[in-house]
N, C-alpha and C positions, 0 to 999 in steps of 0.2 A: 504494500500500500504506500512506501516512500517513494516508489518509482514513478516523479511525472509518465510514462508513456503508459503503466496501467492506469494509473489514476484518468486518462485522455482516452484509454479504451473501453472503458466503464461510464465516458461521460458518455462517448457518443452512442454505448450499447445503450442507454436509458436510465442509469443510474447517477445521473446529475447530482442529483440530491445529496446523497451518501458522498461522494465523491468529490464533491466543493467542501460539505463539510469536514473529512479528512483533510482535506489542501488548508483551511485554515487552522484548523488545528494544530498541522505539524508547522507554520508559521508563525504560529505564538506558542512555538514549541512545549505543545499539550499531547506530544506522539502518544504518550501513555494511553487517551482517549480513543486512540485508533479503534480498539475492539469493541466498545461500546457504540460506533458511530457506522458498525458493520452492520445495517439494517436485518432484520431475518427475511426481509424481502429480496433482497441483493444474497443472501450467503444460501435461498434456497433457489435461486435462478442461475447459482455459477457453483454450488459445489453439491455432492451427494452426500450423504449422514442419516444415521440410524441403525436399524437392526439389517441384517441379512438382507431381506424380504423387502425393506423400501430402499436400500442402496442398488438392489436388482431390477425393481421395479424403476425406479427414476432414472436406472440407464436403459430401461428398454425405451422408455418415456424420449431421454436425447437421441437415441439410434431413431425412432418413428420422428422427430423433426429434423431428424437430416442430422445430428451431428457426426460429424468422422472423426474427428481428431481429440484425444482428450490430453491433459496434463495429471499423471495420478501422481497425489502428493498423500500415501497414505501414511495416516496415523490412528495409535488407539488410546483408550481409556488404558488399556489395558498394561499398556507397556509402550515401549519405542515402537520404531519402525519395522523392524524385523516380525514382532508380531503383530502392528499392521498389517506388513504383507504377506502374513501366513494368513488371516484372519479373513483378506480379499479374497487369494485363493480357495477359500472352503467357501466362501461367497458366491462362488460362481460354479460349486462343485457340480 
């Protein structure tokens, strides 16, 4: 979110809102606000979360609007990344 070029690809995708309000933020160096200022409208239109069965379902949901391309940045409750990505994989078993 300190990246001008995401913060400008988030405006133009419709996320204006969220994404002005991050740029001032991190301008009166409030970066700490950053994750409060992550709307759940913006963080459920650009990333997947939950159990199994809706992280399955809301990527069937991106493949039927055409997406192709993803960035998987996974993590867990549980642990690090490693069992992140054991946890995807049984996801999709």
């Amino acid at each position: 979110m300190r990246l001008p070029n995401y913060k400008n690809y988030w405006i133009e995708a419709g996320s204006e809102e969220e994404m002005l309000a991050i740029r001032d933020a991190i301008a009166r160096g409030e970066s700490q606000r950053i994750p409060e200022l992550m709307s759940d409208r913006w963080l459920q239109d650009v990333t997947l979360f939950g159990n199994a069965t809706e992280v399955r379902e809301g990527f069937e949901a991106w493949l039927a609007a055409g997406v192709r391309t993803l960035i998987v940045v996974a993590s867990s409750t549980r642990g690090g990344q490693m069992v992140a990505a054991e946890e995807l994989i049984q996801a999709f078993r």
